[in-house]
N, C-alpha and C positions, 0 to 999 in steps of 0.2 A: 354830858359827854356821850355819844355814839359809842355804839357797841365794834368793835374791831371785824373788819368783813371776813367772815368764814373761811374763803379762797384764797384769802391773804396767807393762811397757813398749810395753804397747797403747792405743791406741783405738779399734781395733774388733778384735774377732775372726773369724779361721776363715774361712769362704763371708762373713761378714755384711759383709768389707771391702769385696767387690766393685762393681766401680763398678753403678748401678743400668742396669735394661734400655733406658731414655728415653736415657739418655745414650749408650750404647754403638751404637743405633742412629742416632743422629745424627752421632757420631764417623765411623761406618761409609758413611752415606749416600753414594753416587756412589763409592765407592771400587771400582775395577772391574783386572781382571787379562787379559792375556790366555785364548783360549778351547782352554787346553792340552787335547790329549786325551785324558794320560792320567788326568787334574785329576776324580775323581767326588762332589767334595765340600770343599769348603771354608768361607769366613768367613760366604759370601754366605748361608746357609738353617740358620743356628743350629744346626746338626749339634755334637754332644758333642763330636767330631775329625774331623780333615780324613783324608780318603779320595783316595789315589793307587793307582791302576794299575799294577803290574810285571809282570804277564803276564798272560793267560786267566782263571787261574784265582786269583791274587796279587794281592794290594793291602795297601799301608803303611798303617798307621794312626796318627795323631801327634796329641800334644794336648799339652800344658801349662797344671799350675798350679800357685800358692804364695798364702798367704798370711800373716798373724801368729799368733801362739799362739790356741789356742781354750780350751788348759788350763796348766795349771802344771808338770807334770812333763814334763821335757825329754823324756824316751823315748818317754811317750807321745804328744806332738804330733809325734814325729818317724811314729812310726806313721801317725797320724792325715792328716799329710800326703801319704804314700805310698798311703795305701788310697785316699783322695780325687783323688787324680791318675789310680791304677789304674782309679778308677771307667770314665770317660771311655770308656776301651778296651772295657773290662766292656758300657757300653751300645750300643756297635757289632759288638756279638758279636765280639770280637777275642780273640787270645790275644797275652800281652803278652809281648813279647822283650826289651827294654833300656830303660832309663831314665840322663836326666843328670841331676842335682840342682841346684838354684838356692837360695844361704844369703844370706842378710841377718843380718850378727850383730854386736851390739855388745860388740866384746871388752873393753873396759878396765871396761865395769859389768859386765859375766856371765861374762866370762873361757872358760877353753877345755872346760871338764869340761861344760857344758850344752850346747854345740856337737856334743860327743864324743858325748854321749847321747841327743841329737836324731837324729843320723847313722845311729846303731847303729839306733832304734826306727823309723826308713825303712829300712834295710835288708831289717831281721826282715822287714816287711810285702811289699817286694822279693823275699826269697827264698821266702817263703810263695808267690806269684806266681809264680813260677818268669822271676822279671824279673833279666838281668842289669846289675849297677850300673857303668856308664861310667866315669864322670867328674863333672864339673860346672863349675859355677863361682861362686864366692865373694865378696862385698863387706864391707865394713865398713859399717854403718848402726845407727842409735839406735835402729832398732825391730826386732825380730825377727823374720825371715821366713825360709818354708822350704817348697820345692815340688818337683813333677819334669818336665821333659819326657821323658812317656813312648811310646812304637811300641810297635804291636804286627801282626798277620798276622789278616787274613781275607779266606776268600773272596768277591769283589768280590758276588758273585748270593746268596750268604746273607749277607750285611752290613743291620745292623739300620740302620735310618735314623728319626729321630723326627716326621716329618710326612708319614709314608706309612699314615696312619690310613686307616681304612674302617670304614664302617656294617658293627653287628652281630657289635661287639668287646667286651670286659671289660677292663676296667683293672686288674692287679695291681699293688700295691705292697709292695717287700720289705723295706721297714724302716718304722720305727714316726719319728713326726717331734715335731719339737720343739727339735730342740737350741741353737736360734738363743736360746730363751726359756730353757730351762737354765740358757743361758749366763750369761746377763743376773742369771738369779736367783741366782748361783755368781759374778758381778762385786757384786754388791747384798748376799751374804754372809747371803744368807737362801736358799740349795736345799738342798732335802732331799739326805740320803744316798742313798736310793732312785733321786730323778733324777738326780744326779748320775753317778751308778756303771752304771747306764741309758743314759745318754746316753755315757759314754768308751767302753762295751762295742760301742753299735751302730758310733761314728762309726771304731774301732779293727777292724770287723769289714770284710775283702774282700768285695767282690759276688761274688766268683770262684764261686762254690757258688751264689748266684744263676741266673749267665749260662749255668755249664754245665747245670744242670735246666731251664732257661726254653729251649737250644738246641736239647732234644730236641722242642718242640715248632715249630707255622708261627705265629712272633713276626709281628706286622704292624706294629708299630711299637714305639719305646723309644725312652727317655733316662736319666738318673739326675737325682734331686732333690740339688740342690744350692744354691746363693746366691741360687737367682733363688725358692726356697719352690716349693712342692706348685702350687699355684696359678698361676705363673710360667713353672713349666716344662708345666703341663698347657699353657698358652698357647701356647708356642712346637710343641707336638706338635701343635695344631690349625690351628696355620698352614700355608698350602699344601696342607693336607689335602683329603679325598673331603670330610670334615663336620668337625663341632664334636666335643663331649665335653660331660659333664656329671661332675661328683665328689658320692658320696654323703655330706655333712659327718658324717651320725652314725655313718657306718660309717670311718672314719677311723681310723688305729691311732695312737695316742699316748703318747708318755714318761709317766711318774708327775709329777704336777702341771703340768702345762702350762698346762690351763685354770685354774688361781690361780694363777699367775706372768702368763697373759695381764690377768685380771680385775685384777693388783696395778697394772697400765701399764708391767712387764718387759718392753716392748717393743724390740730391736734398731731400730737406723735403718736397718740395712739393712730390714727389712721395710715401711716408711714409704720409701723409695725401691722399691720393688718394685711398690708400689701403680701404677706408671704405667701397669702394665699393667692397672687394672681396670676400664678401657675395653671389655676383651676378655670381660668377666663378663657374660653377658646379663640376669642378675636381679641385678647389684650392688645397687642401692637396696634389695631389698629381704634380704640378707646382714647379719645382724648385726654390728658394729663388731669384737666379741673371735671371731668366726669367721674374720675378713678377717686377724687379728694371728695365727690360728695357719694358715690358709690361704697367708700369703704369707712365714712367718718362716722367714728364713734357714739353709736347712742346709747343717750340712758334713759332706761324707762319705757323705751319703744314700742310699735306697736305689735299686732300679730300676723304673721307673715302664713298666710292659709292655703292649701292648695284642693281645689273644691272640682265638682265634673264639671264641664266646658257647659253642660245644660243647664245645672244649675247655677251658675255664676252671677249673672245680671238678677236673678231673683235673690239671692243669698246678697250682693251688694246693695238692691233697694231697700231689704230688711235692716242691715246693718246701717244705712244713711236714716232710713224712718225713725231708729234708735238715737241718732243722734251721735252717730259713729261715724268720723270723717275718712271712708272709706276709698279705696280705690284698686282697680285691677291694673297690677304692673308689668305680669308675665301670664308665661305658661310652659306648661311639663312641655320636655322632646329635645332631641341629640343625644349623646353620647351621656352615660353614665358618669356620675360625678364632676360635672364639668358644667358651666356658667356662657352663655355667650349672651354681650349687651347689645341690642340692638339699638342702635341709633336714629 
């Protein structure tokens, strides 16, 4: 007898559970800490992880996250969960040292063999990291959940920060997007084998190869694309920034059918919560409806969204393609602070 499919005890999957960005900022409002000194980054400026000070040259790096299956085989969403937790560290130029684990698992319907095999395919992705596995800590719950709090080490003056944008930059992005709509079309039992097997490879693959070829160069800004969609986190990099940004829509890297899974209305709700932010869109009205559903859809695991000098762009992207990094330049810095416009 088959094992019962992971996503069967979902309703939502992967990044797409996350709460949307309307809410998380209101949650957040007025919530204020005192003004530690060694504190160089926290909840307040949407940073990927929080950034503490241990000496001169030393700073802790911390983030966590988990969510429910986004696939069906246990191994692999354990993966999946680890690469996407790694991420985080990845976009603050970190190097990751330890992680704890966070399980939500309903043992008496899935019992122990799918736990055992989730555990293991976050490890792989752990040691692939050269991440040590702590600990953790465990619940019982009816829906399946699996994350890390992961640390990692960087120096505090080359620590990448995502809204330290500046006019007269390129946007590179290192993975190709989509999987929020995959997902949906692989829940709907109409995705192809191509996206399918497309989508577990990227969301299964480390930024690690990424971060170390983008650190030989002067980064001026990153994040990683993740639940908040392409578009969401372009957002949050142009908040607090010198300017704005603009993303080129047709130059955009994408999974195998995305745009007919979008056209089908394989739409995640996470990306209809995401939409809060399209406020921040300067030409929203005039953004076609199925550009806005693969603009703002939810990824997990996503890649790293770079902002690098206009000079060195095309060299920093032939580095990252020779690596073996399916890279691509989608924007660049300019307009109006805080503020996103798509070019068509």
């Amino acid at each position: 007898m088959s094992e019962p499919a992971l996503t069967q005890f979902t309703r939502f999957s992967g990044c797409g559970a996350k709460l949307g960005p309307g809410v998380l900022e209101e949650a957040l409002c007025g919530l204020a800490q005192p003004a530690y000194p060694e504190l160089l980054a926290d909840f307040a400026g949407s940073e990927d992880a929080g950034l503490f000070r241990l000496g001169p040259d030393l700073a802790l790096v911390q983030t966590v996250d988990f969510f429910p299956p986004i696939v069906d085989d246990p191994w692999l969403f354990g993966r999946i969960a680890a690469a996407n937790a790694l991420s985080d560290l990845y976009a603050m130029g970190a190097r990751p040292i330890t992680a704890l684990a966070l399980v939500c698992h309903p043992l008496q319907a899935l019992g122990i063999a799918p736990l055992k095999a989730m555990l293991a395919g976050g490890l792989d992705a752990l040691v692939e990291a050269g991440c040590a596995l702590l600990g953790g800590h465990s619940i019982e719950d009816p829906e399946p959940k699996l994350g890390y709090a992961v640390t990692g080490l960087v120096d505090p003056a080359k620590a990448w920060r995502n809204n330290t944008l500046r006019p007269g930059a390129s946007l590179i992005l290192t993975k190709r997007i989509g999987t929020g709509l995959v997902n949906m079309a692989a829940r709907a039992e109409c995705v192809s084998v191509e996206a399918q097997e497309a989508a577990h490879h990227s969301m299964a693959t480390l930024n690690r190869r990424a971060a170390e070829v983008l650190g030989r160069f002067p980064v001026m800004a990153c994040t990683d694309v993740t639940g908040f969609g392409l578009a969401g986190h372009a957002v949050e990099m142009a908040a607090g920034a010198q300017c704005g940004l603009s993303l080129n829509y047709r130059d955009l890297p994408l999974l195998p059918d995305v745009l007919d899974y979008a056209a089908q209305g394989l739409v995640p709700e996470g990306s209809r919560r995401n939409r809060a932010r399209l406020r921040f869109i300067r030409n929203a009205q005039a953004v076609p409806a199925l550009a806005l559903d693969v603009l703002f859809d939810p990824q997990t695991s996503g890649g790293l969204l770079a902002a690098l000098p206009d000079a060195l762009a095309q060299e920093a992207l032939a580095a990252l393609r020779d690596a073996g990094v399916d890279a691509c330049i989608v924007g660049a810095s300019g307009g109006p602070p805080a503020t996103v416009e798509v070019i068509l």
